[in-house]
N, C-alpha and C positions, 0 to 999 in steps of 0.2 A: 603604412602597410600597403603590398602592391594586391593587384586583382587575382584573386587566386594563393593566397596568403590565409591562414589560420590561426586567433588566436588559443594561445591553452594557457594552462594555470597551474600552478605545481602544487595548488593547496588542494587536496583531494578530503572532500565530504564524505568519513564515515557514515555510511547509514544504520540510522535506527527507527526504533519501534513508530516515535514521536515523527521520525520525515517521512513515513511510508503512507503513513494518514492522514487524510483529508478533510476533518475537519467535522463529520455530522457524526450526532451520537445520539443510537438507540433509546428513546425515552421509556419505555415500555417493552421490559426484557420478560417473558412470561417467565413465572415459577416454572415450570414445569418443562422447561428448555432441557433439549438433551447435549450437553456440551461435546464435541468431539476435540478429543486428544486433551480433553479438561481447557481448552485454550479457546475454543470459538463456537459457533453452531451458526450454519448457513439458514435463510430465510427469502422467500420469496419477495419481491416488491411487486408492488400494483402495475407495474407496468410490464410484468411479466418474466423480470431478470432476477438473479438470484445474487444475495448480498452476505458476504459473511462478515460475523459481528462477533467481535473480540472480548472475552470474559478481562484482561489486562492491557489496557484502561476501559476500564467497563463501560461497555456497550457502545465502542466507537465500529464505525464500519469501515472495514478494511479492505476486501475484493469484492467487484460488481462483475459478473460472467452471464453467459448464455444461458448454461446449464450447472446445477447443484451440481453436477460429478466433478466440472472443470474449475467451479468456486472453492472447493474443498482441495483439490487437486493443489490449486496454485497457491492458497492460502497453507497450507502445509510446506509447501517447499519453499515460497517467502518466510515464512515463522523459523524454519530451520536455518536457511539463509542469515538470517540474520542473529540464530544463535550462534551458527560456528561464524559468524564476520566472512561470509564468502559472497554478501549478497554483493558488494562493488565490484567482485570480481564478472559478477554476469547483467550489469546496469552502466549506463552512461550517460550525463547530461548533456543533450542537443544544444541548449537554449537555457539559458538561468532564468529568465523572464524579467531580468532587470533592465531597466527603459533608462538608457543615460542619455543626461543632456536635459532641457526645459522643455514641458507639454506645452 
């Protein structure tokens, strides 16, 4: 490959619910959560950012924002995204994170 050369790949990653999340899940969902769209309900973090947490797969946290309006905002049009299959149409991978060769 010369300098200035790019590789690509023809195998194109569906996204889903399972790739869009990262892994922590809400231990401690109160009763008395008001779900919005029956799908999520945002929540503040101690560090002052706002996190919205997924009713399916229960109580994983799915978008971390500045503010509740833009957690809710983006968290609805990723959830529909990914209902109608449009969300690859607006996502791309930079980077895979995979490390080839010997550490």
């Amino acid at each position: 490959m010369e300098s200035g050369d790019t590789m690509t790949s023809n195998t194109e990653i569906k996204p889903t619910i399972h790739t869009s999340l990262g892994g922590t899940v809400e231990k401690n969902v109160p009763e008395d959560v008001v779900w919005i769209d029956d799908s999520f309900y945002v929540k503040e973090t101690r560090f002052g950012l706002y996190v919205s947490i997924l009713k399916e797969p229960y109580g994983a946290h799915f978008i971390t924002g500045m503010t509740r309006e833009g957690v809710t905002a983006i968290t609805r049009w990723h959830l529909m995204c990914l209902q109608d299959g449009s969300l690859q149409d607006h996502t791309r991978v930079v980077n895979s994170g995979v490390v080839g060769g010997k550490l």
